[in-house]
N, C-alpha and C positions, 0 to 999 in steps of 0.2 A: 504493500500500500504506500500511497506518496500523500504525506504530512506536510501541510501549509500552519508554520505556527507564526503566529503575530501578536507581538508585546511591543508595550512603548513604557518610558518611564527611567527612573533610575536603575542603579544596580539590582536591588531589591527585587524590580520588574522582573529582568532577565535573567537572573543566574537561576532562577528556579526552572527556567525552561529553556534552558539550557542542559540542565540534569533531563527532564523531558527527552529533548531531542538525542541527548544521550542513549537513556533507555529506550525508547525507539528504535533508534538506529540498530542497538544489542539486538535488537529483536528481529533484524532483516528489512527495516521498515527504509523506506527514503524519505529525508526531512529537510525543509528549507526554513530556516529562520529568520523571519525578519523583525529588525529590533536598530532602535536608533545606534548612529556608524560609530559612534564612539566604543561601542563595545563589539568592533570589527577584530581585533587580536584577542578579545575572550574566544569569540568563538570558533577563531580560526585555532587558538592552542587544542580545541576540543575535536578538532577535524570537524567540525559541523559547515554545510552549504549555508550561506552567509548571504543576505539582504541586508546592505546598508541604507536604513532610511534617515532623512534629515535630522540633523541634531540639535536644530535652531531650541527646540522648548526645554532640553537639558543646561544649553549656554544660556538662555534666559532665567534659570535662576541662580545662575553666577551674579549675573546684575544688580544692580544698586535696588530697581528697584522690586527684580523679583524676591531680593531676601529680605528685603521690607515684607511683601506680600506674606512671604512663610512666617516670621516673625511676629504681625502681626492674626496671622488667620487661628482659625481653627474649622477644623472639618474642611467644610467643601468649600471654605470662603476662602480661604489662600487665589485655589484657582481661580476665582469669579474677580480678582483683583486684577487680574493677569488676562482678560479675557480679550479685551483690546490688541492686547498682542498676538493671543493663541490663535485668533482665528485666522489671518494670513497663513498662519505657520499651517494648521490643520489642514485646510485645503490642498497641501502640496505637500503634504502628509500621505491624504487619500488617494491621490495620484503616484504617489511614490508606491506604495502601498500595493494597488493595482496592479501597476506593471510586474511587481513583482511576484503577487499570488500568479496573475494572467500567465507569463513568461513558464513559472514551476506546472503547472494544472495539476493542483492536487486533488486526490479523493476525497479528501477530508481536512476542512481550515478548523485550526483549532485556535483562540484568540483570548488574552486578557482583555478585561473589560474597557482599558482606555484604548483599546482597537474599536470604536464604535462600529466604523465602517465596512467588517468583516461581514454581517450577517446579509449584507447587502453583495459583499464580492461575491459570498458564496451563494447568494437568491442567480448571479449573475452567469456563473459556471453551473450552473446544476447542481451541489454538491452539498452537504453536512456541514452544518458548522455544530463547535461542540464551545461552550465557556468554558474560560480555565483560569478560577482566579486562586489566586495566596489570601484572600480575604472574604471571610461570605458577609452576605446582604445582595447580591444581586438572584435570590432566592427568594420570594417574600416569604415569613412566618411570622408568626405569633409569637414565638418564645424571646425573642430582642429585636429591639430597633435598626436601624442601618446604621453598621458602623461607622457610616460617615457624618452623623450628629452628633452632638455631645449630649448626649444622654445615656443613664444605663438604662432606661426602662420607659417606655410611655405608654404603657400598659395596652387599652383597647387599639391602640393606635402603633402599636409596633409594626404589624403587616401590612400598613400603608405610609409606612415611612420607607418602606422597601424603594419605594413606586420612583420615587425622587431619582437615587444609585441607578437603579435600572434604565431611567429614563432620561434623565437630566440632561446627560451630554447631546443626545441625539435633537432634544428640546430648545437648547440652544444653538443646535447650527441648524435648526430644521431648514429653514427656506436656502443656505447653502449645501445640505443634504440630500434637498428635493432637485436641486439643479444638478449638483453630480450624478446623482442614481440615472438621470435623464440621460444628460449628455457625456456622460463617462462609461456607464456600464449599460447603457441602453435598453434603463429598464423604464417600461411605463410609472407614469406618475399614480395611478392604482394597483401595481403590481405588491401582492402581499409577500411580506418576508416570510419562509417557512420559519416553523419555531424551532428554538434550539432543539438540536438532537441528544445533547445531556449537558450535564453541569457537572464539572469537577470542580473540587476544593484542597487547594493543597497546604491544610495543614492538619492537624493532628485531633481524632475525636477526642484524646486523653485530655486536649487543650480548649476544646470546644464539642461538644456532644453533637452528634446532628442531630435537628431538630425532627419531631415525631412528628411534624404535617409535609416533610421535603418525601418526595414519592423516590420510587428507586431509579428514577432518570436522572438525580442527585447523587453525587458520590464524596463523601471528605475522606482522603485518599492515604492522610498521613503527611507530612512535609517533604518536598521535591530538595535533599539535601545534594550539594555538588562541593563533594569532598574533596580533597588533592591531602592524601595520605603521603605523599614524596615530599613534601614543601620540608627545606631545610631552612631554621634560621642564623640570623649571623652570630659571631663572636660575640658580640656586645648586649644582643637578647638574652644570650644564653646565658652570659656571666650575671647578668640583672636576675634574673629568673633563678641560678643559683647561690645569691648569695643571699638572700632570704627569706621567708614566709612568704606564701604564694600571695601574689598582690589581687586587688580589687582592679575588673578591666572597666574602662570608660570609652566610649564611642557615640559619634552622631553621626554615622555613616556616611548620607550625599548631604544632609540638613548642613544650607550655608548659616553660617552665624555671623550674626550684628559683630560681635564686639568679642572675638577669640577668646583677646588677650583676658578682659573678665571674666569669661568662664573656665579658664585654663586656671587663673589663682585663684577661683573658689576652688576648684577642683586642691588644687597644693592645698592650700588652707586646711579643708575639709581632713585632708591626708594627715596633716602633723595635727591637728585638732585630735585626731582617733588615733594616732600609732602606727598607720597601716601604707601601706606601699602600693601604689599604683603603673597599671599600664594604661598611658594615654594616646589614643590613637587618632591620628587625624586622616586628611584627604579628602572630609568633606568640607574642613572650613569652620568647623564650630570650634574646634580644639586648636590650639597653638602649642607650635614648638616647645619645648623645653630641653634643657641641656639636664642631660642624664645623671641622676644623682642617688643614691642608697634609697632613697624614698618614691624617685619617680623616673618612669622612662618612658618617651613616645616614640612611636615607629608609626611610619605612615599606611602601613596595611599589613595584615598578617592574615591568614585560613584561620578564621571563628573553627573550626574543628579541629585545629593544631594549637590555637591559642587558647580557648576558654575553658579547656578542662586542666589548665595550666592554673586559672584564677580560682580567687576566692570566694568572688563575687561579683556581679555585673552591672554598670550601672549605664542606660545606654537611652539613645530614643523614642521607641517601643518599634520599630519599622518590624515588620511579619517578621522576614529571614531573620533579623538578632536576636529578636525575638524568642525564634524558634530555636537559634541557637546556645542562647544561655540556658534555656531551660532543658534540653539534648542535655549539655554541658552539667546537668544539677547544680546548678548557681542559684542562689539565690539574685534575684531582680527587681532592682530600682527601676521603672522608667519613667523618662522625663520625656515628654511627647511634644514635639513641635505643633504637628498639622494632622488631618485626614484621618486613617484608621490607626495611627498612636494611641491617642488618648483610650480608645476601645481594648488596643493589648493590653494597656497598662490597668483598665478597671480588670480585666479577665484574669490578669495574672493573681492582683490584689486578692482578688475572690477565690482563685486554684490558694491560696494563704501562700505561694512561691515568693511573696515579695509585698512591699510594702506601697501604700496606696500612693498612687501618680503623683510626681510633685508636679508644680508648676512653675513652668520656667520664668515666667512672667516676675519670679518673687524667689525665684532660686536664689540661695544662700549658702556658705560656707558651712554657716549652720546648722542650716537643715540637709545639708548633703553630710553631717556628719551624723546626726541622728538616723537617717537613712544606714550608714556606714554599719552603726552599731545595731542598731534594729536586724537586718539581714545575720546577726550571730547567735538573735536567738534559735535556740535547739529544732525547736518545732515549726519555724520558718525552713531550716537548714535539712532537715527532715521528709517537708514534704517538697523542699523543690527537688531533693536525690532520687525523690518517689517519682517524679514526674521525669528525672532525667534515665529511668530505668525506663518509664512506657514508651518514652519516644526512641531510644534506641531500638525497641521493635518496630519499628516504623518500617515499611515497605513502602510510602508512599508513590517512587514513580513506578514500581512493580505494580502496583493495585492499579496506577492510572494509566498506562499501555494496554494490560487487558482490558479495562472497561474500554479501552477506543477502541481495539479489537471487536469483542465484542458488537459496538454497534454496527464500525464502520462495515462489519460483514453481515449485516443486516439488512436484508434488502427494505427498500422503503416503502 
C-alpha cells in the first residue's frame, strides 16, 4: 500500500510521524511524508520519501511578533493573533501540499489535524483519509472539553466544545477553501467530503482513557515514540551527569520566549534555593545559555529517551511528545504551559497525581519553581509517576497504528 502522510507544525508535529512512516515502511508499506522543509535532514537521517513544504508559519514564530502572540495567548488565541499572517502563508501551503499528495497517489492520506486541507485532496483522488493526531478533541465526547480551551470541564457542554477543534480552521478560511477545492482540485462547490475512515490517537490510554461514547473507528494507539538508542553524548555531559545526583531536566522545546535570560535565572535560583542540579536545554529560545557549573548544565538538544531517564525530574512545557516522555521516563512532572493543548497535559498529568498542578508562566517565580522542585520528592508523587513510567513502556503505539491502517485501508468501501 502507498501512504500519503501530512503534518505541519513544530517538532512535536512531526517526529511522531515520522516513527509512523517508520513503522510503515517495516511493514513493506511505501510512504511519503510531507511536513514543513525544515525538518528535510530529520527525515532524510530516517531514509523516509520526503515533501518539503513551506516553512514561512514555523519562521513566523521566530518573530517579534509571533512570540508576543505565544506569550500572550492561551488555547486557540495565540493562533487567531497571527491570522493576518497565516492566511497568505496557508494558501501556498495547500498548493504545496497538493502537488505533493497528486505527484505520490497514494491509497490512503493519513493527516494531523492542522492539515485541514487533506480531506478535501483525498475527496479529490478517490481515496481514504484517516486523522492522526498526538492530541484528542477532534472526537466529540462527553467525558472532557476540547483540549484546546482552558477548561477542565464544562460539563453538559463538553461534546460541543469539540465542534470548535474540528471545525475552526476550515471556518476560517472557508471562502479561500471554497475557491481552492474549485479551482485547485476540481471539485464542485456541492461536492460532499466523504467522512473520515478512522481516527487514530497517538498517545497512551494509561495517560488518557478513551472515552466510552468514541465507537471502534477511534483508536488511542499508545504514543508514536522515535527512539535513537545509538545517540552518544559528549565528554562534558557525561562528566556533568557523573559527578552528581541525577539533576532535574528543564525544557520548552520550539516555545520562543520573551525574555531567556529571566527564565534561565529563575531556573539557577530555583536550583540553589533547593540543592538540586539541573539540565537546561535550549533550541527553542525560552532557555539561555549558561556556562557549565557543579549545579547546572545546558546543551542545546539531547534524545528525551537517552536523557530523561538520566533525570530526576522534569520540568518542561506540557507539548504531547515531552510530555509523553517524562512520564515513559517515570519523572515526576512540572509543566509550565505556554499555549494550545499544554495547559490540558499539564491538568491530566496533575490529576494521573505524576506531578504537581500547572504553574503559570505568567507569575513564574524562583519561588515557586522551587516549591514545585521539592513537591515532585514526595514519595507518592515519585511513586505513581514510576507506575505510569512502567505502563507506557508497554506501549506499542505505532504497532497498534499500522495494523488498524491495514486493516481499513484493505477494506473495500
Amino acid at each position: 500500500m502507498r501512504f500519503a502522510i501530512e503534518t505541519l507544525g513544530t517538532r512535536g508535529d512531526v517526529q511522531p510521524y515520522i516513527a509512523l512512516a517508520m513503522g510503515l515502511m517495516a511493514r513493506g508499506h511505501e510512504v511519503q511524508l510531507a511536513a514543513p522543509v525544515q525538518f528535510t535532514d530529520m527525515a532524510a537521517e530516517h531514509g523516509i520519501l520526503f515533501a518539503g513544504l513551506p516553512g514561512e508559519f514555523l519562521a513566523l514564530l521566530d518573530t517579534r511578533e509571533g512570540k508576543a502572540a505565544v506569550a500572550g495567548g492561551k488555547g486557540f488565541s495565540a493562533g487567531l493573533k497571527l491570522l493576518k499572517h497565516v492566511r497568505p502563508i496557508m494558501m501556498r501551503l495547500l498548493d504545496e501540499e497538493w502537488r505533493a499528495v497528486r505527484s505520490f497517489q497514494p491509497d490512503v492520506l493519513v493527516y494531523h489535524p492542522k492539515s485541514f486541507g487533506s480531506p478535501d485532496m483525498a475527496a479529490a483522488l478517490g481515496v481514504p483519509h484517516v486523522l492522526a493526531s498526538p492530541v484528542p478533541g477532534f472526537t466529540p465526547t462527553d467525558e472532557f472539553p476540547s483540549p484546546m480551551l482552558p477548561f477542565a470541564s464544562l460539563g453538559p457542554f463538553n461534546r460541543m466544545s469539540h465542534t470548535f477543534a474540528i471545525n475552526g480552521a476550515r471556518l476560517l478560511f472557508a471562502k479561500d477553501l471554497k475557491a481552492w477545492r474549485a479551482t485547485t482540485l476540481g471539485l464542485p462547490g456541492k461536492t460532499a467530503r466523504k467522512p473520515v475512515a478512522g481516527t487514530l490517537y497517538a498517545y497512551s490510554p494509561a495517560v488518557l482513557p478513551k472515552p466510552t461514547d468514541w465507537g471502534p473507528d477511534v483508536l488511542v494507539t499508545g504514543y508514536w515514540f522515535l527512539d535513537r538508542p545509538d545517540w552518544q553524548p559528549d565528554e562534558a555531559l557525561e562528566s556533568f551527569l557523573r559527578a552528581g545526583p541525577p539533576p532535574v531536566y528543564f525544557g520548552f522545546g520550539s516555545m520562543p520566549g520573551i525574555d531567556p535570560a529571566a527564565m534561565t535565572g529563575m531556573i539557577l535560583k530555583a536550583l540553589e534555593m533547593t540543592g538540586k542540579r539541573g539540565l537546561l536545554t535550549g533550541g527553542g529560545g525560552a532557555i539561555g545559555k549558561v556556562d557549565a557549573s557543579p549545579r547546572a548544565f545546558f546543551l542545546a538538544n539531547a534524545p528525551h529517551d537517552w536523557l530523561l531517564p538520566r533525570a530526576t525530574a522534569a520540568i518542561h512545557h506540557g507539548g504531547a511528545g515531552t510530555t509523553a516522555a517524562s512520564l515513559r521516563a517515570g519523572l515526576p512532572t512540572q509543566i509550565v504551559p505556554f499555549f494550545g493543548d499544554q495547559p490540558f497535559w499539564g491538568r491530566r498529568v496533575a490529576a494521573l497525581g505524576a506531578g504537581p498542578a500547572p504553574l503559570d508562566r505568567k507569575t513564574l517565580s524562583a519561588a515557586g519553581l522551587a516549591k514545585a522542585l521539592t513537591a515532585m520528592d514526595a514519595a507518592i508523587m515519585r511513586a505513581r509517576a514510576a507506575e505510569l513510567g512502567t505502563a507506557l513502556s508497554g506501549d506499542r503505539g505505532v504497532e497498534a497504528a499500522t495494523k488498524f491502517l491495514e486493516r481499513l485501508s484493505f477494506t473495500p468501501s
